[in-house]
C-alpha positions as CSV (number, residue, x, y, z in Angstrom):
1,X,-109.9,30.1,62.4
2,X,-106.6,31.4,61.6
3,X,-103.7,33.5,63.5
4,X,-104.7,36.8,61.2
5,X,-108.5,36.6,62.1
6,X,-107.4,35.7,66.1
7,X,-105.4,38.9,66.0
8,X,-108.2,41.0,64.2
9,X,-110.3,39.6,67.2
10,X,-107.9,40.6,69.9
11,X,-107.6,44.3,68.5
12,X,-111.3,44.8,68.3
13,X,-111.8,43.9,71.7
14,X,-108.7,45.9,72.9
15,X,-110.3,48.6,70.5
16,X,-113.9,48.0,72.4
17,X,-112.1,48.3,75.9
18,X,-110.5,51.4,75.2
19,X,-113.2,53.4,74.1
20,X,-115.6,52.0,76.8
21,X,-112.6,53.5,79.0
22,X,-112.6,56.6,77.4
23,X,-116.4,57.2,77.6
24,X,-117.4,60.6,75.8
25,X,-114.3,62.2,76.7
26,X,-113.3,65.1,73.8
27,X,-109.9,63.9,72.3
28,X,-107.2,65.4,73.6
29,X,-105.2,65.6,70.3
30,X,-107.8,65.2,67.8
31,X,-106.2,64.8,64.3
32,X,-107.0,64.0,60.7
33,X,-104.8,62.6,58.7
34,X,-105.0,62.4,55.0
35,X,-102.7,60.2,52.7
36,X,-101.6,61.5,49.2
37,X,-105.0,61.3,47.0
38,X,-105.0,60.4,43.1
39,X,-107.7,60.4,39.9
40,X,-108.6,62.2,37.3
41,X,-111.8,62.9,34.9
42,X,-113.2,59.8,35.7
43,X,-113.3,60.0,39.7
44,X,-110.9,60.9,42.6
45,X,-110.0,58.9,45.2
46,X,-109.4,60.4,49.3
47,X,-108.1,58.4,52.0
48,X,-107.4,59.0,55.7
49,X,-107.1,58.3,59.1
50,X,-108.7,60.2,62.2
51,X,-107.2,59.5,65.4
52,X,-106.6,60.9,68.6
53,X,-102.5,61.3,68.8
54,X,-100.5,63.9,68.8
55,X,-98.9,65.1,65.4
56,X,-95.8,63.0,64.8
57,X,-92.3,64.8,65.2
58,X,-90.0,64.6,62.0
59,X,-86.7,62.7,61.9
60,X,-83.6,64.9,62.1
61,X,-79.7,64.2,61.2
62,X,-77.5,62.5,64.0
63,X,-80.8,61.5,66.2
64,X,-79.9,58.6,68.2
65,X,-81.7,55.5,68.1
66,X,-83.9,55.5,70.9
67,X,-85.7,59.0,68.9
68,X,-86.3,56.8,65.9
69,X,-87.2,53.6,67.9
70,X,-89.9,56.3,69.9
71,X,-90.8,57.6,66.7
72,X,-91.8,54.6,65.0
73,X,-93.9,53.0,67.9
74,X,-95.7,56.0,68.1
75,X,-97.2,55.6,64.4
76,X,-98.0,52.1,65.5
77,X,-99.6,53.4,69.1
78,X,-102.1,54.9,67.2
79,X,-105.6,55.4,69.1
80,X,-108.2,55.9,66.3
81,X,-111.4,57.3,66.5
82,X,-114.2,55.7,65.0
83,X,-117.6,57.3,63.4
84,X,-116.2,60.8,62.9
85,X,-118.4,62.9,60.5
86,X,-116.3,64.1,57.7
87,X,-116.6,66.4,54.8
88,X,-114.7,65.8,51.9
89,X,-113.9,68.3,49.1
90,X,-111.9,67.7,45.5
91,X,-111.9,70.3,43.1
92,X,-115.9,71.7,42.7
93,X,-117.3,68.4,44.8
94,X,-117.8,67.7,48.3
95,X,-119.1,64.7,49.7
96,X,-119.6,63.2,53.2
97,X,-118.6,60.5,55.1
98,X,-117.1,59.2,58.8
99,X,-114.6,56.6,59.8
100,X,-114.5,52.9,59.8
101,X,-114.1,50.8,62.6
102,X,-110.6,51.7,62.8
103,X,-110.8,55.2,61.5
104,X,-110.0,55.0,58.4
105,X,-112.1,57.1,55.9
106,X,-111.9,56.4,51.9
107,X,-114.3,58.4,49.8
108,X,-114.3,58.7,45.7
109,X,-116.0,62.0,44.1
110,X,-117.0,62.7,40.8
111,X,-115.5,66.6,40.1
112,X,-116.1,68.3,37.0
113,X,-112.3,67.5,35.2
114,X,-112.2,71.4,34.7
115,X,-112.2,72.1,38.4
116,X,-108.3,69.4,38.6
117,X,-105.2,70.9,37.9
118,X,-101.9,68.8,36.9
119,X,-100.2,67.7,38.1
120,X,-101.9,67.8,42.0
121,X,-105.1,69.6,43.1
122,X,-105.6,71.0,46.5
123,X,-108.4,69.5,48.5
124,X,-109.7,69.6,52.2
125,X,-111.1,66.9,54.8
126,X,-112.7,68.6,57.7
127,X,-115.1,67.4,60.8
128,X,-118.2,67.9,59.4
129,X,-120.8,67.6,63.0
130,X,-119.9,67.9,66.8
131,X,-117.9,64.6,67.7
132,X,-117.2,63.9,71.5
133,X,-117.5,67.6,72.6
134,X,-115.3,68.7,69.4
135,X,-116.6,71.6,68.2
136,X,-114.0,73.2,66.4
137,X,-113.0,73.6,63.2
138,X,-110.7,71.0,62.1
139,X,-109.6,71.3,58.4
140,X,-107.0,69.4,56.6
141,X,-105.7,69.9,53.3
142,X,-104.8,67.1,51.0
143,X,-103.1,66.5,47.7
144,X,-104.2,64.7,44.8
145,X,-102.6,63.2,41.8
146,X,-103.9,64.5,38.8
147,X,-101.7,63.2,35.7
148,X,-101.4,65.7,33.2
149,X,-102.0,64.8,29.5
150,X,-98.7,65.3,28.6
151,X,-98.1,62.0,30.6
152,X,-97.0,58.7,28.1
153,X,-97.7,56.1,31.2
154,X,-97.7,55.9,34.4
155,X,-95.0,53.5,36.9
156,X,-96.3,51.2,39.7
157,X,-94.0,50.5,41.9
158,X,-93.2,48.1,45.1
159,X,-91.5,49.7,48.1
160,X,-89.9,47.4,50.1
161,X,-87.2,45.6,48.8
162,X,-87.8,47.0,45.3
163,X,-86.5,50.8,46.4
164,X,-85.8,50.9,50.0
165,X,-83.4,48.0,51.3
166,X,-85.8,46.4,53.8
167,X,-84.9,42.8,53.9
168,X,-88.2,41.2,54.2
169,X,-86.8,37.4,53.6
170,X,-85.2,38.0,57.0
171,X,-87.4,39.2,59.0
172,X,-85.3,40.2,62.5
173,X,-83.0,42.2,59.8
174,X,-86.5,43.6,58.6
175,X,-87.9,44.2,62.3
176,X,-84.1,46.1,63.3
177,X,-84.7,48.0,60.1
178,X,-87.9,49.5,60.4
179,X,-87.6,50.5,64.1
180,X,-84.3,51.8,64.1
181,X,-84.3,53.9,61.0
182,X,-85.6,57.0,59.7
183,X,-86.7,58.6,56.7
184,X,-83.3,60.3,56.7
185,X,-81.3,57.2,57.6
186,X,-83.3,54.1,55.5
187,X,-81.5,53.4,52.2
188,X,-82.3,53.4,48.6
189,X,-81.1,50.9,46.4
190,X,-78.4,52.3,44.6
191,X,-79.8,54.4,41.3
192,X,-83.1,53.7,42.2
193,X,-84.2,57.4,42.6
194,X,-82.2,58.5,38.8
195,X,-83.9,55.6,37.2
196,X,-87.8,56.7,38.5
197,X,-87.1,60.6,37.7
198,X,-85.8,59.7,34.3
199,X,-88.5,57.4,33.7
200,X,-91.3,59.9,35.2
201,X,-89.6,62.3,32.8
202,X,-91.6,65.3,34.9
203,X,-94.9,64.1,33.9
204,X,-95.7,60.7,33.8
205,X,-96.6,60.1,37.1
206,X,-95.6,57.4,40.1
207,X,-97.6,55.1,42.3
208,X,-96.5,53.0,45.6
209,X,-98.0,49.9,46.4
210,X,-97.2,48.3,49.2
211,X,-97.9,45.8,51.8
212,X,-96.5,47.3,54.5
213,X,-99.2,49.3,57.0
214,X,-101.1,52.7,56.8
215,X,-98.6,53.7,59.8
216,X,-96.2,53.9,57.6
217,X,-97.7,56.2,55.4
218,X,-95.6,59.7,56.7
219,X,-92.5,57.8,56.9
220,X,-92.6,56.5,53.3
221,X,-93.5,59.5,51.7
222,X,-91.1,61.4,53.8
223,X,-88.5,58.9,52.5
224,X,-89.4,59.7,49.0
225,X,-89.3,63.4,49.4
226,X,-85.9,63.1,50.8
227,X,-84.3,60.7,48.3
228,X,-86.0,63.1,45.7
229,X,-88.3,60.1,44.0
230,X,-91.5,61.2,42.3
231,X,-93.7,61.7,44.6
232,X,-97.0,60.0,44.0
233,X,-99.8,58.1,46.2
234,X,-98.6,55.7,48.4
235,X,-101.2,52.9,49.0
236,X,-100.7,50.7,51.7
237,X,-103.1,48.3,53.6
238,X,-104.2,48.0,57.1
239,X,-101.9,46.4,59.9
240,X,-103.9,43.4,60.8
241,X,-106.5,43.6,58.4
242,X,-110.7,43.5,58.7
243,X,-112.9,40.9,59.7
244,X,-113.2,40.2,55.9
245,X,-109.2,39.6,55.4
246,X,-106.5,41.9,54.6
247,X,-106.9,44.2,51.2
248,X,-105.0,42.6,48.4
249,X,-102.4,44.2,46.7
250,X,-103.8,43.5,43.1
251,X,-107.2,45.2,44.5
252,X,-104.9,48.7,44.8
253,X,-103.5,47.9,41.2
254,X,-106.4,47.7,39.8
255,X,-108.0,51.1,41.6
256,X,-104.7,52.9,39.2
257,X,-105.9,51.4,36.4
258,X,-109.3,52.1,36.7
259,X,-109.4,55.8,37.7
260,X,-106.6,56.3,35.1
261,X,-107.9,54.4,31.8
262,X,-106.2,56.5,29.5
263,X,-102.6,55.7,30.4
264,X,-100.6,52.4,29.9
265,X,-98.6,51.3,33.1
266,X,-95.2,49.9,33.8
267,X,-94.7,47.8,37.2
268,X,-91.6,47.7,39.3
269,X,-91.7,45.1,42.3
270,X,-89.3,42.4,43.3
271,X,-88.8,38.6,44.0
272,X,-88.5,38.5,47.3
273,X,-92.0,38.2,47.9
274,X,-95.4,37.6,45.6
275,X,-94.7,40.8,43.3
276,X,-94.2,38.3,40.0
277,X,-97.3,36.5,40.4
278,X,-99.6,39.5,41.4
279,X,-98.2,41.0,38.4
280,X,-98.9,38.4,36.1
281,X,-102.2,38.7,37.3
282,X,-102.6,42.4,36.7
283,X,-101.5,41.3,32.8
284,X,-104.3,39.0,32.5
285,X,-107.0,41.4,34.2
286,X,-106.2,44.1,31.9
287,X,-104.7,43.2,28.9
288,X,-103.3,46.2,26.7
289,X,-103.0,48.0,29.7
290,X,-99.3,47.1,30.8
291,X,-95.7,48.3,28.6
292,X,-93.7,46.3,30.6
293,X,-93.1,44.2,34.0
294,X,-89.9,44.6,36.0
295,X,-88.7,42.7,38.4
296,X,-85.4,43.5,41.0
297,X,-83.7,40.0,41.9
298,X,-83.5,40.2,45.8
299,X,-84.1,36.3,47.1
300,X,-81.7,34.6,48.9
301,X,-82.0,31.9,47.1
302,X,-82.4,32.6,43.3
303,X,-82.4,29.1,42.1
304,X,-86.2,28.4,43.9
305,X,-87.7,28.6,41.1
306,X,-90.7,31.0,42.1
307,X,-89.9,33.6,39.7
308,X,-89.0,31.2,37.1
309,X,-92.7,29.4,37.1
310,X,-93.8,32.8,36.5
311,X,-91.9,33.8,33.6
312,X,-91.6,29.9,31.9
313,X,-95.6,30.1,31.6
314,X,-95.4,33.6,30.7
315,X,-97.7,34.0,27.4
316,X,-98.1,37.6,26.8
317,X,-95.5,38.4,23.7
318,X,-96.6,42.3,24.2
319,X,-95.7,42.8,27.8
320,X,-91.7,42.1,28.1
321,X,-90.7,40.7,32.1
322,X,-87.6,41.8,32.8
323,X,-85.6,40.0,36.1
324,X,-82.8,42.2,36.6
325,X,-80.0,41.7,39.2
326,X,-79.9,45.9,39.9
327,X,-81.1,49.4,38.6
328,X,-78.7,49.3,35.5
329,X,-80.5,46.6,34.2
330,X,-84.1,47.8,34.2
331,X,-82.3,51.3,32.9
332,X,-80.8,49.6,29.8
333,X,-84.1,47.7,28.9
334,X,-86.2,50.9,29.7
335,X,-83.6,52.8,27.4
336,X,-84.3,49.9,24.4
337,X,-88.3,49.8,25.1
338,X,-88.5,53.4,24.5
339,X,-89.7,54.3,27.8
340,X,-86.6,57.1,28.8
């Protein structure tokens, strides 16, 4: 058995142990939480998380560190609350559910496409039964990604490393990173945030997928609003993982494409980690699908050859992959392929 599946052990048991603790106690700060949502006529995907934690305070200029380093063990302190009854409601469709395990929630819904507006639709996830002595109502609205049909195609995008300097090759750099920044703090690469509003052009819309963790969902999306990048779903993955392994990053691709068949895609990652090879995998699955593959050059060493064995045995003459050395360079071949 490996470290990943030792550590999913640990936290179930830890998991078991607390609520065995906790008994049939009502939640002191029962809260749902709902991550930016995304379909269109051919289904609608909802995700969220129920826990027990108070509502997370927001970053503010000239905090000190020890605010941001509280701030971000907090989202990772999370105590979650499985099998909650949920009701779930997109457009002219509701549909029930409750948490995982680890109280997530994930529901798709088939809404009549008349009932979605473009580019978001409003929807709601409340408790839908008496859970632990909670009685009342608890409704939380969440917003959903409708492209419009003025859209050409739509961007997926990498986060770490391909728009916010994170520094995953080393990881203490990483680790000091993440724990001592904020959404107000964390930095962009430089004309990242120009190049994704030109190339979203006010309609085609922008999706996140990353590997980093579900804690980070509020942080990431408040790091978009505040760099002003098109705001779109961010789809992450859970911190450890499940019993069954950790949800792959190609499986979150392939969701986009599915509940969005009638736009071609452009994807944005970086070399750092497996982005060119999940890519090229993407290609193959769905062929006509993709306009083009860009990749930011961020290893420390660019002569390993990684990238390289991607794009030597690359075979599809329709989708070009692009490694460029900084925003200017995706710009200027975006600019020739007709995509600003």
């Amino acid at each position: 058995m490996d470290l990943g599946s030792w550590l999913v052990r640990l936290e179930r048991a830890y998991d078991g142990w607390r609520r065995r603790r906790a008994g049939d106690r009502p939640p002191a700060h029962f809260r749902i939480e709902c991550y930016v949502g995304h379909g269109g006529p051919v289904g609608v995907v909802v995700r969220g998380r129920v826990v027990d934690d108070p509502e997370p305070s927001e970053a503010v200029e000239d905090e000190g560190v020890r605010a941001a380093v509280g701030r971000v063990l907090r989202h990772f302190a999370t105590d979650d609350l499985p099998g909650v009854p949920l009701r779930v409601t997109v457009g002219d469709v509701t549909a029930e559910t409750a948490t995982d395990h680890d109280g997530y929630f994930k529901v798709r819904l088939r809404p009549d496409p008349a009932s979605l507006t473009s580019p978001w639709t409003s929807g709601t996830v409340e408790l839908a039964g008496d859970y632990r002595g909670v009685r009342s109502a608890h409704t939380t609205p969440v917003d959903v990604l409708v492209p419009g049909p003025g859209a050409r195609f739509g961007v997926v995008s990498d986060v770490d490393d391909t728009i916010l300097e994170t520094g995953v090759q080393r990881v203490g750099q990483m680790i000091r990173r993440t724990f001592t920044g904020s959404a107000l703090t964390r930095t962009p690469f430089e004309g990242a945030a120009e190049l994704y509003r030109d190339l979203a052009a006010g309609t085609n819309p922008f999706f996140y997928v990353s590997s980093s963790p579900w804690n980070l969902h509020s942080f990431l999306v408040a790091f978009l609003r505040h760099r002003d990048f098109p705001l779109g779903p961010v789809l992450l993955r859970d911190l450890l993982g499940t019993a069954q392994g950790r949800e792959q990053k190609g499986g979150r691709i392939d969701e986009v494409l599915e509940l969005h068949p009638e736009l071609p895609f452009v994807l944005i990652g970086d070399s750092g980690e497996k982005d060119p090879q999940v890519y090229a995998q993407v290609v193959r699955a769905h062929p006509g699908r993709i306009r083009a593959v860009y990749i930011r050059e961020v290893r420390l060493d660019p002569g390993d050859g990684r990238v390289e064995k991607v794009s030597g045995g690359w075979d599809h003459d329709d989708v070009p992959f692009v490694l460029a050395a900084d925003s200017d360079g995706v710009r200027r071949h975006a600019a020739g392929a007709g995509l600003l």
